[in-house]
N, C-alpha and C positions, 0 to 999 in steps of 0.2 A: 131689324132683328139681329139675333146673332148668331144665326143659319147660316150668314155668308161667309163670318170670322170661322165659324168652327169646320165650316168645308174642308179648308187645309192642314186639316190637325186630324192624328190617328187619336180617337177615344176611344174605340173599341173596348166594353170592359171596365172602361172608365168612370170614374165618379165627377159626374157634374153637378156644380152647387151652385148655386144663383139665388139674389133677391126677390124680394116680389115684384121688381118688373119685369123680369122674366119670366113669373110662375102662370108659367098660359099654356092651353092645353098642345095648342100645334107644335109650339117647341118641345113637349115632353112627349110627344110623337114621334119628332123627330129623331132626339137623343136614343130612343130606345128600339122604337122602328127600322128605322132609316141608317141610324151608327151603330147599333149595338151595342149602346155602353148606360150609361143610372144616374137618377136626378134626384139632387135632394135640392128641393126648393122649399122659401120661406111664406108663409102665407101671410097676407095681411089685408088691409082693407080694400084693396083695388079687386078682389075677387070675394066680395058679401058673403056670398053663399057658401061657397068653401068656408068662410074662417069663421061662420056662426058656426057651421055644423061640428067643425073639430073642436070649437071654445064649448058649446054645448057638451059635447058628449066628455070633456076633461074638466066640468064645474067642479063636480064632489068626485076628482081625484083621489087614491089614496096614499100607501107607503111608495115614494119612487120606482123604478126600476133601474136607477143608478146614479149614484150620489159622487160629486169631483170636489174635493178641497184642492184648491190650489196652492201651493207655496205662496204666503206674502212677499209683493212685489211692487215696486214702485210705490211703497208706504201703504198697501188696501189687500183687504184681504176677500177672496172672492169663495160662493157655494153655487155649482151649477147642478141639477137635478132634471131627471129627464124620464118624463112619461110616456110610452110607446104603444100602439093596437095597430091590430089587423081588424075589427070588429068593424072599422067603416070601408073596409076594402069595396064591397059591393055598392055601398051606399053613397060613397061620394062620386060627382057629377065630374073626375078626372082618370084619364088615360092611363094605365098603367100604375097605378097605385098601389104599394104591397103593403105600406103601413104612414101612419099620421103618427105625430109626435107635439109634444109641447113643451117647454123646457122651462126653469126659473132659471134666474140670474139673481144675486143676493151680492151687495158689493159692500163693503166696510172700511172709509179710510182709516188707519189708525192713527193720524195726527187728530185729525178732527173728528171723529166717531160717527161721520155723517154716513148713513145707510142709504143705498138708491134699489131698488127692485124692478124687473123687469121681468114681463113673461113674451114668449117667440113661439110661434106656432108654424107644423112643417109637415112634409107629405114629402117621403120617397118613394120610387120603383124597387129598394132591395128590400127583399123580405127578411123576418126576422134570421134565418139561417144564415143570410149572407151578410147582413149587419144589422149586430146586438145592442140596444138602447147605450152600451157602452163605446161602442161605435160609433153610434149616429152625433154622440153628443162630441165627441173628438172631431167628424167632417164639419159638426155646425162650428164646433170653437179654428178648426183651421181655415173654414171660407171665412170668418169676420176677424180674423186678423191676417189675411189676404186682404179686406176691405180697408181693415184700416192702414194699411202699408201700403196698397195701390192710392187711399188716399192722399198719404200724405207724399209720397213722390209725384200725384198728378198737380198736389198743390203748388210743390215746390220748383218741381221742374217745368210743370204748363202751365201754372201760374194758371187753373182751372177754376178758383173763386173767381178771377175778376175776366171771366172769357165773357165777351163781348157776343157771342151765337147766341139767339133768344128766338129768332123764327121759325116756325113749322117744327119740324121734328130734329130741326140742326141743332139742338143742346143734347138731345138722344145720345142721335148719330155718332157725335166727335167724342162724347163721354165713353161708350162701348169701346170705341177705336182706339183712344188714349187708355183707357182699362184695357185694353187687348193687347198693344203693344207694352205694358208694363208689364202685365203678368209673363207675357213670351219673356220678357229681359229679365224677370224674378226665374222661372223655369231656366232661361237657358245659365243662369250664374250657379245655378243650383245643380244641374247637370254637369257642369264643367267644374264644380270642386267637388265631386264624388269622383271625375274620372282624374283630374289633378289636383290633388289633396294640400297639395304643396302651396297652390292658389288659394284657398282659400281665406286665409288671414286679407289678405288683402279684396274682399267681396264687400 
């Protein structure tokens, strides 16, 4: 789990985001219980029940509750939209739940005009007063490009496609640890050019 990494870390307060392998109810206990800080986790299929009930209830969707055109980048133009409720607070079977959410994704190369779509489905502890559908969708878009930055430094630097751990729960284990020491060395480059600005070119 990743109860023992976050021991030594002040989140109080904090927004914690995590995939669906961490969307489980003891660690969303813990986060909010036990540290006093918010979870925005991703649902998906390793938890059925949760992610019928929130796909159910977001079938016949209507007008968004907030729409992100992105600047075209890297040749692709992207629309992220994001639907939010409190209406399952009571009904869903997790811990601390202030609102569920489901988001599209709409991507556009424009060399090639190929279109790809995706929908993410998610349940936080902050209620709509402490984070606004325009919120929620900025923590989803900044935990998956912390994902895909942790990835490609764990590929590069631990050489993490071709690890050899494959027993028991040791591909878990060393994955979280290697994602835990990345993200502390992403935080701490990040802390140290807000306080030496001067550093920063060089991050």
């Amino acid at each position: 789990m990743a109860i023992p990494l976050l021991d030594a870390i002040a989140i109080a307060g904090k927004d914690i985001s995590a995939d669906a392998l961490l969307t489980q109810r003891e660690f969303a206990r813990y986060l909010v219980e036990d540290r006093q800080a918010h979870y925005h986790f991703t649902v998906k299929a390793n938890q059925p029940t949760l992610l019928q009930d929130i796909a159910r209830f977001f079938q016949d969707r209507n007008a968004p509750d907030f729409v992100e055109h992105t600047p075209p980048e890297h040749g692709r133009i992207e629309t992220r939209k994001i639907w939010a409720t409190t209406a399952l607070n009571h009904y869903l079977d997790f811990p601390h739940v202030a609102q569920a959410f489901v988001i599209e994704r709409e991507r556009i190369e424009k060399k090639t005009g190929k279109r790809s779509h995706e929908i993410a489905y998610g349940i936080t502890s902050r209620a709509p007063e402490q984070a606004h559908a325009r919120r929620l969708l900025q923590v989803n878009r900044g935990h998956w490009s912390i994902e895909n930055s942790c990835h490609y430094i764990l590929d590069w630097n631990y050489d993490e496609d071709r690890s050899r751990i494959r027993t028991g729960h040791g591909p878990e284990n060393i994955t979280r640890l290697r994602r835990f020491e990345v993200q502390r060395r992403l935080q701490r480059r990040a802390e140290d050019a807000r306080t030496h600005p001067e550093r920063a070119r060089g991050l």
